[in-house]
KOLLUMSE-391693 format. One record per residue (C-alpha): residue in three letters; x negated, y, z negated. Coordinates in steps of 0.5 Angstrom, whole numbers, padded with zeros to 4 digits, always signed. Each point is the difference from the previous one (the first is absolute). Layout:
N
alaXYZ...
% end
This chain:
538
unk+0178+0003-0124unk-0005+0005+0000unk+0003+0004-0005unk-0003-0003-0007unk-0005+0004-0005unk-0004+0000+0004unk+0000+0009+0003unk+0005+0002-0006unk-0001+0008+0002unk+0007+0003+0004unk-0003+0003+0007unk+0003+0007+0001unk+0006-0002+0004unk+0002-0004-0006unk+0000+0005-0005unk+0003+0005+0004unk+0007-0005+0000unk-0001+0000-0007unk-0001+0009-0001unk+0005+0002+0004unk+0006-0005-0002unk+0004+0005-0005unk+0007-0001-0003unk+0005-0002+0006unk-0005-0002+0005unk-0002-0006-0002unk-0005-0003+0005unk+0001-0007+0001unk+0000-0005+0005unk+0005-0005+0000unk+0005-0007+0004unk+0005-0002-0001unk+0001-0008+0002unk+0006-0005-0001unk-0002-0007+0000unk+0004-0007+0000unk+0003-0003-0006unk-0002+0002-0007unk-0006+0002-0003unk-0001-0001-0007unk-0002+0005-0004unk-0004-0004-0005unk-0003-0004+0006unk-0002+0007+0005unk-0004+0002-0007unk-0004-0006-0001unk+0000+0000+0008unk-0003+0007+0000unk-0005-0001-0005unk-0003-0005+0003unk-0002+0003+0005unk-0003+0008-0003unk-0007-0004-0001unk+0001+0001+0008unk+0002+0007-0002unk-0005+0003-0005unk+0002+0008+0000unk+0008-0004-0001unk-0003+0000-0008unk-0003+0006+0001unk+0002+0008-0002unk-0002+0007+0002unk-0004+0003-0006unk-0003+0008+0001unk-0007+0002-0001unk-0002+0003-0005unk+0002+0007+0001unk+0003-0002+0007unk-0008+0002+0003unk+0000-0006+0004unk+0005-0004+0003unk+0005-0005-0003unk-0002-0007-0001unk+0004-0007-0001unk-0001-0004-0007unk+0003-0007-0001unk+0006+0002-0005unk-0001-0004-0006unk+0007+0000-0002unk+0003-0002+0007unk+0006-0004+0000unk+0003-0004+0005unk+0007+0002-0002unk-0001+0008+0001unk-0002-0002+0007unk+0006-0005+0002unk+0007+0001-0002unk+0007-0001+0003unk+0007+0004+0001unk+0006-0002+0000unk+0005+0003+0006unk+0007+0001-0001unk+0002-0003+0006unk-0007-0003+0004unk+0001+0005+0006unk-0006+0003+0006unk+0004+0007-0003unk-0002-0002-0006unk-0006-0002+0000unk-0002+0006+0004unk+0003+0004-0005unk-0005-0003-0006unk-0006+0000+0005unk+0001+0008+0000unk+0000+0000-0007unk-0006-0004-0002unk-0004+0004+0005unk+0002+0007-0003unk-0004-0002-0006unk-0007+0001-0001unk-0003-0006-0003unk-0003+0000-0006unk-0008+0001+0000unk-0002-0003-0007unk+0001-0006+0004unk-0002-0003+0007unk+0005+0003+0006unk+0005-0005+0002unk+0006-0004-0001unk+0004-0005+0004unk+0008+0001-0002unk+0004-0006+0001unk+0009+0001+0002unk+0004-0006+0001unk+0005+0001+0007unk+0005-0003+0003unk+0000-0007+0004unk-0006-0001-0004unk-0005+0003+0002unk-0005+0004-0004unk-0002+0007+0001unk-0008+0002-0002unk-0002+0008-0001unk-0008+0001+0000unk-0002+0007-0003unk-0007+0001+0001unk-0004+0007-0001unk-0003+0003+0005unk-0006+0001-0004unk-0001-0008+0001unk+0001-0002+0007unk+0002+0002+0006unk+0005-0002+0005unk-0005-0005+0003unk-0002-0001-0007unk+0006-0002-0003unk+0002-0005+0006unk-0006-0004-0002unk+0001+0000-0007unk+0007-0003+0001unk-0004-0005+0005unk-0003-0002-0005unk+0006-0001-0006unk+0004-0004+0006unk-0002-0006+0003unk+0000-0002+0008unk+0005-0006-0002unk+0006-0001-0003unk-0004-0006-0005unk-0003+0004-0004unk-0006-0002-0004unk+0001-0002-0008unk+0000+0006-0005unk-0006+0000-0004unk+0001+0001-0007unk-0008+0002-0001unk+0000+0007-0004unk-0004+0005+0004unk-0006+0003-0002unk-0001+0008-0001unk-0006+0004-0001unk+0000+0004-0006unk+0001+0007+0000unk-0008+0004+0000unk+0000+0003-0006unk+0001+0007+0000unk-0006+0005-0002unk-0002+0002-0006unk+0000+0007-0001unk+0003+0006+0005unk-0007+0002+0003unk-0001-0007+0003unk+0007+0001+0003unk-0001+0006+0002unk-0007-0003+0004unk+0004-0007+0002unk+0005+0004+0003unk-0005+0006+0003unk-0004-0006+0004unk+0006-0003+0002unk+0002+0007+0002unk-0007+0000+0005unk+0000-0007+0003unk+0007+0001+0002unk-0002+0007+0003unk-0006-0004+0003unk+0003-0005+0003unk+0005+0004+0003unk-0005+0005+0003unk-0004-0006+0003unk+0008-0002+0003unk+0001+0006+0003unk-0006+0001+0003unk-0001-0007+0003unk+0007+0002+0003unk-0003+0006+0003unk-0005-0004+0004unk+0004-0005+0002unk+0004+0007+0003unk-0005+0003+0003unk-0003-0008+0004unk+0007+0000+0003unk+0001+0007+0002unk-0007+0000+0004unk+0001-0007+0002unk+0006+0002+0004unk-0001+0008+0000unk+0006+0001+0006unk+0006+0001-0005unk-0002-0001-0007unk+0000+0008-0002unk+0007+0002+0003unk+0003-0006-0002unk-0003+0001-0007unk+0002+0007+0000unk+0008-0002+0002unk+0000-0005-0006unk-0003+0006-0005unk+0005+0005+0003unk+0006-0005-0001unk-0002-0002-0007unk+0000+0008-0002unk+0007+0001+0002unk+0005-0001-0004unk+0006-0004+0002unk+0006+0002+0001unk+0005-0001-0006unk+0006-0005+0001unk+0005-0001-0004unk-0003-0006-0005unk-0006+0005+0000unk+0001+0002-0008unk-0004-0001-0006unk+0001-0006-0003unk+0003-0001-0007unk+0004-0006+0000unk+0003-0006-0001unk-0002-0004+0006unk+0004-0004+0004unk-0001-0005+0005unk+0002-0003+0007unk-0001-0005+0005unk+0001-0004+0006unk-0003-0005+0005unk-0002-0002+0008unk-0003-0005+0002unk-0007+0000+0002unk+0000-0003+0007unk+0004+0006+0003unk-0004+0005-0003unk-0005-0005+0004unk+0004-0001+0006unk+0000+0008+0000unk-0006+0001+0000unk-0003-0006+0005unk+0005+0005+0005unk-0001+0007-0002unk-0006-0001-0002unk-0004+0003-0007unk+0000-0004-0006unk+0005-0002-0006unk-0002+0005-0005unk+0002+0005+0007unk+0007-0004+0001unk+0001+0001-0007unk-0002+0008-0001unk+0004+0000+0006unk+0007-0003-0003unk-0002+0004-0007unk+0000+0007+0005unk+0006-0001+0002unk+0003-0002-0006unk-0002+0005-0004unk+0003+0006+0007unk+0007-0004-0002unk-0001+0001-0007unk-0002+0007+0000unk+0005+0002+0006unk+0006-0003-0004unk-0003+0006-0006unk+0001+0005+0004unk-0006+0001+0004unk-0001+0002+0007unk-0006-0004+0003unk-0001+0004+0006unk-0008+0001-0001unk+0000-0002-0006unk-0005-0006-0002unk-0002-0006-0006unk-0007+0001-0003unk-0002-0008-0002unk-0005-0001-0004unk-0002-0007+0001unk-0005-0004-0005unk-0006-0003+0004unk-0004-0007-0003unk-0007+0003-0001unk-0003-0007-0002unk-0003-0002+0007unk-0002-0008-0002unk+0001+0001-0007unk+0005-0005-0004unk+0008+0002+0000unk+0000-0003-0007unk-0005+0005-0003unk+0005+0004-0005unk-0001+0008+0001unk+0001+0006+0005unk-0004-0001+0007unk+0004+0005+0004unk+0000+0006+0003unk+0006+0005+0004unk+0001+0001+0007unk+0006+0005+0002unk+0005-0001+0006unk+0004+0006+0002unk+0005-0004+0004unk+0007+0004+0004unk+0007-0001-0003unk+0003+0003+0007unk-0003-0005+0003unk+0007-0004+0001unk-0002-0006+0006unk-0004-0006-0005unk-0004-0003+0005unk-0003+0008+0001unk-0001+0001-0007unk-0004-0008+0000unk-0004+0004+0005unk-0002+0007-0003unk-0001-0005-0007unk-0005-0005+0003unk-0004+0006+0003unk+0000+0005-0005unk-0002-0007-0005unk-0005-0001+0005unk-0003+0008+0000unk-0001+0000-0007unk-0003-0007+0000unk-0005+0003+0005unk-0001+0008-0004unk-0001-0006-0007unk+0004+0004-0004unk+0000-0005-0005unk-0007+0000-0001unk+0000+0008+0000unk+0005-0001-0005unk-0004-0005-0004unk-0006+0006+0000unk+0005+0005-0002unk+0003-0005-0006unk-0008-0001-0002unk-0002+0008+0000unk+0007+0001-0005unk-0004-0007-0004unk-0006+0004-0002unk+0005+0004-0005unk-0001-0001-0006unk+0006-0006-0003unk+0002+0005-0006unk+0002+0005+0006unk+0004-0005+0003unk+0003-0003-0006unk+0002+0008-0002unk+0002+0003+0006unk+0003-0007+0003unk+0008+0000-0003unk-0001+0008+0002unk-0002-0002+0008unk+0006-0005+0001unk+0005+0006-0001unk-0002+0004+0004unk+0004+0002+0006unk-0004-0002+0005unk+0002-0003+0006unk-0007-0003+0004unk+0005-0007+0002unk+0008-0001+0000unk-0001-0008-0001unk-0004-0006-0001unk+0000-0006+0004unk-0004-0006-0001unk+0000-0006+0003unk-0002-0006-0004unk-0001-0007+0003unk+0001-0006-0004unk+0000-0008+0001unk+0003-0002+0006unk+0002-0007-0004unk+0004-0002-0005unk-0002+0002-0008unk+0002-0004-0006unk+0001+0002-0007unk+0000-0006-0004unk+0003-0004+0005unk+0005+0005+0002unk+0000+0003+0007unk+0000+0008+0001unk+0006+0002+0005unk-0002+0008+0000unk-0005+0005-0002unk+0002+0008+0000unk-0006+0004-0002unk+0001+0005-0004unk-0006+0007+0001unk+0001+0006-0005unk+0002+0007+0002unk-0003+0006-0003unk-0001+0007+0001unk+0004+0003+0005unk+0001-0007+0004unk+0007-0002-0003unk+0001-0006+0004unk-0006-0005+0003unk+0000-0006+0003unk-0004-0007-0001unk-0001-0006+0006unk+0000-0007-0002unk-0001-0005+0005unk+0001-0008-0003unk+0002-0006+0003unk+0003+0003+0007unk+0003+0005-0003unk-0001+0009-0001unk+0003+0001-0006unk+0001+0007-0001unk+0000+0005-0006unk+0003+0007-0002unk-0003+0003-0006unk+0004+0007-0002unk+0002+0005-0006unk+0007+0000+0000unk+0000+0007-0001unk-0005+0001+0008unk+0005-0006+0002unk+0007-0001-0003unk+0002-0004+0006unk-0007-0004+0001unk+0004-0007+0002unk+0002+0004+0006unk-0007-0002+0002unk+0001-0007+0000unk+0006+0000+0006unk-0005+0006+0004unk-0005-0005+0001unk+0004-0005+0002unk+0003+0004+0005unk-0007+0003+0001unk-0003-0007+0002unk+0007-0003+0005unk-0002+0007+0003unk-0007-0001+0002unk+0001-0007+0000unk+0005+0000+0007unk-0004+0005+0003unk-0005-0004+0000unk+0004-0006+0002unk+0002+0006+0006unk-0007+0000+0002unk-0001-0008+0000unk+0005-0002+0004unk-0002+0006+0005unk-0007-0003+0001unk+0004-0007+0001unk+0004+0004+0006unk-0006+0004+0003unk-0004-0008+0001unk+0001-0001+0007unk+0003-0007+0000unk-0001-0005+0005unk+0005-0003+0005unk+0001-0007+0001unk+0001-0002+0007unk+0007-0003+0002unk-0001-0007+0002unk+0006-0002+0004unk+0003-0006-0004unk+0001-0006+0005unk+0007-0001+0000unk+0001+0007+0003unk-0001+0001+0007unk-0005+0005+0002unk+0001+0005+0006unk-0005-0001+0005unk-0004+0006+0002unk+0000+0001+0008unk-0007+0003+0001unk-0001+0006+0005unk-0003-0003+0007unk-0007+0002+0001unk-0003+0001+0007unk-0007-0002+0001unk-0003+0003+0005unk-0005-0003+0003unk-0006+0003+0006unk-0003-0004+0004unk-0006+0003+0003unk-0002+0002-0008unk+0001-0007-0002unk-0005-0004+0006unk-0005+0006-0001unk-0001+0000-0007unk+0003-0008-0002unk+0003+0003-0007unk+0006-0003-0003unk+0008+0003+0002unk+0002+0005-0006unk+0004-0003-0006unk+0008+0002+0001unk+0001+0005-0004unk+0002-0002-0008unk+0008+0001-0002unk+0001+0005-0005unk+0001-0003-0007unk+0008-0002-0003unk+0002+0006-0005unk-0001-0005-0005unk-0007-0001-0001unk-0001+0008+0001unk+0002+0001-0008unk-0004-0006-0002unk-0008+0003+0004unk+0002+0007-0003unk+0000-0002-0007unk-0005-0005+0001unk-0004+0006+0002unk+0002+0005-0005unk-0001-0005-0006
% end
């Protein structure tokens, strides 16, 4: 893992998670899983903590700096104790219903930040089965970042390896400056480094904007243009679309990656398309069923893009940026809408809007972090509407995982909400499987389960469309016909040919020795006839 002491200062994207979280909006990622057979509290903490050597920022907490001049950074918790980490509740009955009910609560609450920002809870369920509720904050890791933490927890087999029982080492805490002037200073030329480097950032993106638009000057400046003018327009509000105050409430349900795959190999696109598609029209079902005319009306997704080009998908921290797509609801034919989705993806992956949005968070990063953490807790309630929803689709390992032995059956992910955005929707691609999570306020969305049977419904849609296509295109092949060999106990009729007159000239014959004309060829058997013309068109 490449998250250790080594860089212990927040980048800007890190901290503004931390400065816009406020009461009833906490910002935490999280999943859900269910294991086979029982996992032991007292095992699962000693398992767990064999492991954070290979996750440093696991013992560390977020301290502020001094003055909040500078950006936070993360310190190695003195007091860290395991059992505040990982602890276990006990359900009445062990049902999904039940556990759903406990992973809304946990995620509601804010996490302590005198202590590292995470904690694993353990629920008993029925048929013996265990459930596996991870809370991480946004501060920390990312949807990538969290997949990989997780890898590094869990193990490829189910014959783990012994537990470890050597104490981990921790880094003292630096010690604090002696008097409030050197604070100041500290926090001052923290403050300018960070301003530096993000200066530096923004004009590298800049330049590397500037190379490709002149490399490819045909399209960039209209395309450009398009994406700027619909990031400024404000979406139109659905019915979910109301500030966030609290608790939250969770949904999910599941398909099968090889359809998603299936759909995709005959439509075209790609998976994350298939799934932006089945969300669409999920969400049409939804805010139709609340009373909404979906005649020109239209769903602005915000979809998360991994900015990490080659770096590690386990390095802790935010490396994303923002790409809007503004997708019908009228639209009611689910292959059309695969289409008007893989094209518009297309489009904004061509204009760069992700990395124009990247300069836009970098121009914001060169305010100073006191004004953030100041106005952040304001901005977050604001009634501002620049998306209806977020959609992100993560991909995790396509094998089994283990934990201590036990096999993970399934995975929701859990994505916060906030603002305006009273429901988002997170992906989960493991073990062939898209698990599909449905975060709400219950106030924006008392019927949030409703989104479950909509997706459901949503995909057999799409899905029989594009079997429709499939076995149009198996239809549409011409097919070879085989010739009817006549068996040899049926007789066959004999076909009398027509009789031919040679006329022969005799005088031409002596004069110019050639040969007498051949008689003329009878026409070919109707049989035959089919088989030539479609030799001839294969």
């Amino acid at each position: 893992m490449t998250n250790g002491a080594g860089n212990n200062s927040f980048s800007w994207g890190d901290a503004l998670f931390l400065h816009v979280e406020r009461p009833g909006q906490p910002l935490n990622i999280a999943g859900v899983s269910m294991f086979e057979g029982e996992i032991k509290l007292a095992d699962l903490r000693a398992f767990i903590e064999s492991k954070l050597s290979l996750i440093p920022r696991y013992r560390q907490r977020a301290v502020a700096s001094p003055f909040d001049l500078g950006l936070p950074s993360w310190e190695f918790d003195p007091q860290f104790d395991i059992q505040n980490h990982v602890r276990e509740v006990t359900l009445k009955y062990g049902t999904e219903n039940e556990l759903k009910a406990l992973a809304g609560k946990i995620v509601s609450e804010s996490l302590d930040r005198q202590r590292p920002l995470w904690d694993f809870t353990l629920a008993r369920l029925k048929g013996g089965r265990t459930g596996f509720i991870v809370r991480i904050h946004h501060c920390l890791a990312d949807g990538i970042a969290g997949v990989g933490a997780m890898n590094v927890i869990m193990d490829a087999s189910p014959n783990p390896p012994p537990i470890s029982r050597k104490k981990t080492k921790v880094e003292p805490p630096p010690p604090p400056p002696k008097d409030a002037g050197a604070a100041f200073l500290d926090g001052l030329a923290k403050s300018y480094l960070s301003l530096v480097n993000e200066v530096a950032t923004l004009h590298s993106g800049l330049l590397n904007m500037a190379e490709q638009a002149v490399a490819n000057p045909t399209d960039v400046p209209a395309e450009l243009l398009g994406v700027m003018s619909e990031l400024a327009t404000p979406a139109e509000p659905l019915p979910f679309n109301v500030i966030c105050k609290g608790p939250q409430k969770f949904a999910w349900t599941e398909v099968p990656l090889a359809d998603i795959k299936a759909i995709k190999n005959t439509c075209g696109g790609t998976v994350n398309d298939v799934v932006l598609t089945t969300v669409t029209l999920a969400f049409g079902r939804y805010v139709e069923q609340r009373g909404v005319d979906l005649k020109g009306r239209s769903l602005r997704v915000v979809v998360p893009v991994n900015v990490r080009g080659n770096g590690s998908a386990t390095e802790l921290g935010n490396q994303i940026s923002f790409v809007p797509v503004p997708l019908p609801l009228d639209l009611r034919d689910p292959v059309k809408l695969l289409a008007v989705v893989t094209e518009r993806v297309e489009f904004l992956k061509r204009a760069r809007a992700a990395e124009f949005v990247g300069l836009f968070g970098g121009l914001l990063a060169t305010l100073p972090n006191a004004f953030w953490k100041n106005i952040g807790p304001v901005v977050s309630q604001l009634p501002l509407s620049l998306c209806n929803t977020i959609c992100t689709n993560v991909p995790g390992p396509q094998v089994p995982l283990y934990l201590m032995g036990h096999k993970m059956l399934c995975w929701y992910p859990w994505v916060p909400i906030g603002g305006l955005m009273g429901i988002n929707c997170a992906i989960l691609t493991y073990n062939g499987t898209a698990f599909f999570g449905f975060t709400g306020d219950v106030h924006a969305a008392p019927d949030l389960k409703r989104l479950e049977k909509f997706v459901d419904e949503s995909f057999a849609e799409l899905r029989a469309g594009a079997g429709a296509i499939a076995e149009a295109e198996v239809g549409a092949k011409p097919q070879r016909q085989k010739r009817v060999r006549p068996n040899g106990k049926i007789p066959v009729a004999k076909i009398p040919l027509a009789k031919t007159r040679t006329v022969r000239k005799k005088s031409s014959r002596k004069a110019s020795g050639a040969k007498p004309e051949a008689p003329v060829t009878p026409p070919a058997s109707s049989e035959q006839e089919p088989e030539k013309s479609l030799a001839a068109g294969a």
